[in-house]
N, C-alpha and C positions, 0 to 999 in steps of 0.2 A: 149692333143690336140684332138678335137673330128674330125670327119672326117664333109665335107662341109656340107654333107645333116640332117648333128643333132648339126650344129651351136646355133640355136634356143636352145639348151638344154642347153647353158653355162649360160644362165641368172637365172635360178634357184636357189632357196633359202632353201630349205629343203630337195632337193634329190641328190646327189653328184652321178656324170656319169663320167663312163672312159668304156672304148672300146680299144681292145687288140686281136689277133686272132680270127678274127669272133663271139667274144661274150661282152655282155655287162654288166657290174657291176653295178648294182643299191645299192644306199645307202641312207635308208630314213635318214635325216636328223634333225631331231627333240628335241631337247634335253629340259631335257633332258633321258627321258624314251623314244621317240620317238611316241610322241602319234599321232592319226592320224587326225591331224588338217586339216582345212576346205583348206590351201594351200600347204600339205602334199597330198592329195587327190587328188587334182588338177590336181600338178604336177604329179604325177605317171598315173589319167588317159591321160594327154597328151605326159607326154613321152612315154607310151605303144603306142599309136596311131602314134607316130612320128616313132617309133621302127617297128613296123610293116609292115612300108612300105619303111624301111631301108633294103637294099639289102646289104649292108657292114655286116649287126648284122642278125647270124643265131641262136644265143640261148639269154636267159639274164639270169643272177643269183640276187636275190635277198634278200636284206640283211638289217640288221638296225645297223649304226653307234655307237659305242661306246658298252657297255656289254648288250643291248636291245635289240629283233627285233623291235616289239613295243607293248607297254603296253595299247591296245585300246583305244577307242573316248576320243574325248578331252573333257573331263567331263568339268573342268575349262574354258574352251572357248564358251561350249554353249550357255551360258547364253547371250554372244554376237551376236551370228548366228540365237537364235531364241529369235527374238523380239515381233513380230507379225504376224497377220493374214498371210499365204503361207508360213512362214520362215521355218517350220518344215517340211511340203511337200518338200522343195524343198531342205533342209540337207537331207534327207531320198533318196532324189534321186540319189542329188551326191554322196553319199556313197554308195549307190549299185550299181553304174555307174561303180566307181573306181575297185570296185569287178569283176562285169562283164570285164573289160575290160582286166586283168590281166587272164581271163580262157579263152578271146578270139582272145589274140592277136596273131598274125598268128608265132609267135613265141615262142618256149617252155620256159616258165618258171620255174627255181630251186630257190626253196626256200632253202638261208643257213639260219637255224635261231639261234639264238646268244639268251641266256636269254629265255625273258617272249614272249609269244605269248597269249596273252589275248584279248577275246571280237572281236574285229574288227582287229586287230593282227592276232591271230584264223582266222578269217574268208581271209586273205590275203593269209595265208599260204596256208587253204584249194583251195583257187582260182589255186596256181599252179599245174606243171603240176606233178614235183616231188618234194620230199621233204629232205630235208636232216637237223637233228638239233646238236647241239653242247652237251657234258654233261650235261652243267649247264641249257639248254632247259626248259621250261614247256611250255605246253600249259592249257591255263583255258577259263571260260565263266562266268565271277565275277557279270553280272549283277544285279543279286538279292539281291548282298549286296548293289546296288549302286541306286535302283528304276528304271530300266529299261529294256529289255530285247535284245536278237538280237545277230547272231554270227552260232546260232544253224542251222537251214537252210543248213550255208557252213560245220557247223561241224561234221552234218550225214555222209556228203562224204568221210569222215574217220574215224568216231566211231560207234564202236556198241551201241547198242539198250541200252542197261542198263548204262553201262558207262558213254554216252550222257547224260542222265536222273541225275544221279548222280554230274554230273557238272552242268549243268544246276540248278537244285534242291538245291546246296549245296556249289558252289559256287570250288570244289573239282578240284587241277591242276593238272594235272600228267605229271612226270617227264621226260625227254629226255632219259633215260635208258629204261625206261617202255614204252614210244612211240614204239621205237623201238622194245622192246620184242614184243611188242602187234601187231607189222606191221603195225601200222598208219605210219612209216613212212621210208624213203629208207635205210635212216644209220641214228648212231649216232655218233658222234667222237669225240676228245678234244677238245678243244676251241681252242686252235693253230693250230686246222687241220681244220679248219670249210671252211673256201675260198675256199682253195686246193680243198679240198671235194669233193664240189660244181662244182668249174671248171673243175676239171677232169670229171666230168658229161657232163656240158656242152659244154668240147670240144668235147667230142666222140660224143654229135649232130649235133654239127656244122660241124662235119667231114661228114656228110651224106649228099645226093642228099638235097640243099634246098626246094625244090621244094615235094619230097616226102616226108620231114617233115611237110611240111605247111599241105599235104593234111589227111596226117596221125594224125596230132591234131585236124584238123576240124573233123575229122572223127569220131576221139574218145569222143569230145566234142556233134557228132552228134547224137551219139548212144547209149551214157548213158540212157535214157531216151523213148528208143525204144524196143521192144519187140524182142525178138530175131529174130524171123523170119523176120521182118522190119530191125533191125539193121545189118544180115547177108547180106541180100540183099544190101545194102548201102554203107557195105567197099566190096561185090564186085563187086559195079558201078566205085569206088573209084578205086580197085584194076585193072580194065577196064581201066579207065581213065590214069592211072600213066604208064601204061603198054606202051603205046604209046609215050610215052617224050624222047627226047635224054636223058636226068638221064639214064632212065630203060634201055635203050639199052648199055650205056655205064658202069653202075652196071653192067650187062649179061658180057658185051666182059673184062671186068676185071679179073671178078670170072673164066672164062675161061681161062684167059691167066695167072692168078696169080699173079695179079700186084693189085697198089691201083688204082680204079677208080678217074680219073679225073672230076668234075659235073660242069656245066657250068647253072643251074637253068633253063633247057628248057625241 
């Protein structure tokens, strides 16, 4: 049962939603690889958007149904979406939409990933905030066996320089063990452990000031991209700004008194 304010989210068809101690289980629903079709895309940029200004839901974990996360664009359904003149403008849009919307929504996203992270896969995982994948995990970037490209952009965000080139280039997936040695990614762990994982993450967020998570993602989202001397200045406007909230004062009189701060999102 979802809570009143993500009613709207029970009509969905390919993303399965439950909500449970302040966090939310995404599950693309796709089968049966989970590819990322034109109403797989949809849904996740509008439940992000719905989730964001959900005061119930302080973290999400994200996941793909069945042994999948998702094995990229729905190669097979193209052919439906791009018929004519604008149709390819405007798949191109909604699919960087759905990206963007997943590294901006005002709530941290864990990616568990299960399986294949290919292509537009790839690029969803890259979009969160952390990452955690299963044994049986790869991540790839297949496009150049398939006529296409795309993925790479969100893939730099976690590969180095050659490696990148080498998927790209070669079509090359590397393994959930290797992610992890390599520090692309948080943990790796069994496939029976892969939820747990995940959630245990995301309850320790949701355990924190909401409020100071919201500004602490914008933040880091702000300043990727910034120069250091711009980006120091910026989490300490941030750090400014947070310092003043009941959160911060009731973080302070906690750590004081040795007890768990109680946060009230002001």
């Amino acid at each position: 049962m979802l809570p009143d304010s993500l009613r709207r989210l029970e009509a969905l068809t390919q993303l399965n939603v439950t909500v449970a101690d302040g966090t939310a289980l995404l599950e693309m629903n796709c089968p049966p690889v989970n590819v990322l079709s034109r109403t797989l895309s949809d849904e996740l940029t509008a439940t992000l958007d719905v989730i964001s200004d959900a005061d119930e839901i302080r973290c999400v974990v994200l996941t793909g149904a069945g042994k999948q996360f998702c094995a990229g664009a729905d190669i097979k359904g193209r052919k439906d979406l791009i018929k004519g003149p604008g149709d390819l403008p405007a798949h191109s849009r909604r699919t960087r939409e759905c990206f963007h919307t997943i590294r901006e929504c005002a709530k941290p996203v864990v990616a568990a990933v299960n399986g294949v992270a290919l292509g537009a896969g790839l690029a969803i995982a890259a979009s969160c905030d952390i990452v955690i994948v299963s044994e049986t995990a790869t991540f790839g970037l297949p496009e150049i066996d398939v006529g296409l490209m795309g993925g790479a952009s969100h893939a730099k965000r976690l590969f180095p320089h050659s490696l990148l080139r080498r998927m790209v280039l070669t079509g090359y997936r590397v393994p959930g063990p290797e992610l992890h040695r390599l520090g692309i990614v948080e943990d790796c762990v069994a496939t029976e452990r892969l939820i747990a994982a995940a959630m245990e993450v995301a309850h320790s967020v949701a355990s924190k000031s909401p409020l100071a998570v919201k500004l602490a993602k914008q933040t880091l989202n702000a300043i990727e991209d910034m120069t250091l001397r711009d980006g120091y200045r910026y989490e300490q406007d941030m750090t400014a700004a947070i310092s003043r909230t009941e959160d911060a004062k009731e973080a302070q009189r906690a750590f004081a008194e040795k007890r768990r701060p109680v946060f009230v999102g002001r």
